[in-house]
N, C-alpha and C positions, 0 to 999 in steps of 0.2 A: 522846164515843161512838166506840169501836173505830177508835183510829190505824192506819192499816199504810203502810208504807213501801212506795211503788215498789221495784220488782224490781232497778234500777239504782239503788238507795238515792239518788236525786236526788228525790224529791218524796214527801209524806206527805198522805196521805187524811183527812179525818173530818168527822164531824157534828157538827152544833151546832142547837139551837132556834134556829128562823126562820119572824118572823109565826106564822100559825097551824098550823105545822108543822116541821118538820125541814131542814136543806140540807146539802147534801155539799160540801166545800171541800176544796183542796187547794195545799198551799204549797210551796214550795222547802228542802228539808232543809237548806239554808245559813240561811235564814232569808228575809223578805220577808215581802209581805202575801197573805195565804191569797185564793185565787181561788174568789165561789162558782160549781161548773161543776151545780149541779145543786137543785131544791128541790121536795119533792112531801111531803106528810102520810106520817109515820113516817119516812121516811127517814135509817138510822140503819147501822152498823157495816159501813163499807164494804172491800171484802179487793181486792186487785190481783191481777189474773191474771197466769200466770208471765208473761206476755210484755210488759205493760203497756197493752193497748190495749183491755182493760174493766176496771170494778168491778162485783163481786156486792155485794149489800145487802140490806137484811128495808127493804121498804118499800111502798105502796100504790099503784092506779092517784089520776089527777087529781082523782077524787071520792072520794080516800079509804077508795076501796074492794079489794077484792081484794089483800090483803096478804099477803105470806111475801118468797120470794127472789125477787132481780129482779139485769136484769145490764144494764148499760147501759154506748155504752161510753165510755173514762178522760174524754172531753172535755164528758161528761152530756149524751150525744145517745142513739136509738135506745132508751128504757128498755123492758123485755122481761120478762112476768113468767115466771122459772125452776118455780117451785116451787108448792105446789096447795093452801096451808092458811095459812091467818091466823098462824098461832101459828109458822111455819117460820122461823128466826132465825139469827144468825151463821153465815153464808155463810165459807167457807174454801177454795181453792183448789184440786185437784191440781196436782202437781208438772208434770204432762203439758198442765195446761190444759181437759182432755176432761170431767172431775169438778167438781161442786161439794160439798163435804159442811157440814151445817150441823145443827141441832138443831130438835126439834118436839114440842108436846103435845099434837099433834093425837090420839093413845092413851091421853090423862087422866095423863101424866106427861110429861117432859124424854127424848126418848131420841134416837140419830142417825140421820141417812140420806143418803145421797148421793144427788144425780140429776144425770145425764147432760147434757153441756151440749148436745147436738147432737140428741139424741133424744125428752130430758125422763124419760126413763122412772126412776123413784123406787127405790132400794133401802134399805129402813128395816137399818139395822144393828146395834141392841141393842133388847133388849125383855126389861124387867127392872124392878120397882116400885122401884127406885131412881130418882135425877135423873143423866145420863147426859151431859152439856155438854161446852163448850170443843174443840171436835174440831183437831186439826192433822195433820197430813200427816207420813210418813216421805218422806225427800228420795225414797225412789224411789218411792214413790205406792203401795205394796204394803200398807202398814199405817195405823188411824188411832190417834193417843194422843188420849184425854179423862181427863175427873175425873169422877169417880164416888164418890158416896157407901156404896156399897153393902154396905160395910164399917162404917158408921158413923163416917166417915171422910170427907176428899175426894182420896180415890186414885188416884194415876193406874191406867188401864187401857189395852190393847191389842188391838184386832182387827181383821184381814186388810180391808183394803176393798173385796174383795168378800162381806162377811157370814162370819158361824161363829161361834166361840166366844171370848168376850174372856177375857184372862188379865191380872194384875197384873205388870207389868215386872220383878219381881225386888224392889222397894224397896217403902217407904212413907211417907209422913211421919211426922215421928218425933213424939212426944209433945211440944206446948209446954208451957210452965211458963204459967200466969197464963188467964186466962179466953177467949183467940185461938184458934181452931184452925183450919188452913187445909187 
């Protein structure tokens, strides 16, 4: 479940099933044995902040309840729920730190939004009967790229991080041969 490398490329994040839920672990990109720092039901696709001193995650409080984003920080202390719907999933960074953007179906589809790490305050980004996923960051925090079906396809798209109008990058994936298409 969702590797990501520390920001100093010295340690990688991720989950794994444990007991009767989820743990976050984290090993040395040289190799060694993976550390669990962290274990709560869902707890699943952990992202590093630029600076390295939390993880955002889609995971639950202690009774399993109240699920979306949560940020707790690298050493799985202090966990904090970010985000305000069950369904709110892969948590992604800003560049700056100040951002989280991650994906939700809380609107009866897949679509994005970012909230504020400082404030919480929620800004939903695409709203479009397509599936709307995989959000990343431009290095300067100005734009977010996802994949979008929207086309009947899974496309990349483009829009400003603070909301407007998404547009296709110029490209598309190109036609596979054989029954794949990504």
């Amino acid at each position: 479940y969702g590797p990501a490398w520390s920001p100093d490329g010295m340690q990688i994040a991720f989950a794994c099933r444990w007991d009767a839920g989820n743990a976050i672990f984290v090993t040395a990109s040289e190799g060694g044995e993976p550390r669990k720092v962290f274990d709560r039901k869902g707890a699943c696709e952990p992202h590093w902040s630029p600076d390295g001193s939390q993880l955002a995650y889609h995971g639950c409080d202690e009774r399993g309840d109240n699920c979306g984003v949560w940020l707790m920080l690298a050493g799985g202390f202090e966990p904090a729920r970010l985000s305000t719907d069950l369904s709110d999933t892969t948590p992604t960074w800003s560049p700056n730190g100040q951002q989280v953007a991650f994906i939700s179906s809380r609107a009866g589809n897949w679509e994005l939004y970012v909230v504020d790490v400082y404030s919480k305050a929620e800004t939903r980004l695409t709203e479009h009967a397509a599936a709307d996923v995989a959000p990343t960051w431009s290095p300067d925090g100005s734009q977010v790229v996802f994949a979008s079906d929207r086309n009947g396809n899974n496309d990349l798209w483009i829009i400003p991080a603070s909301g407007g109008t998404a547009r296709p990058p110029g490209g598309r994936c190109p036609p596979t041969p054989g029954r794949w298409r990504g």
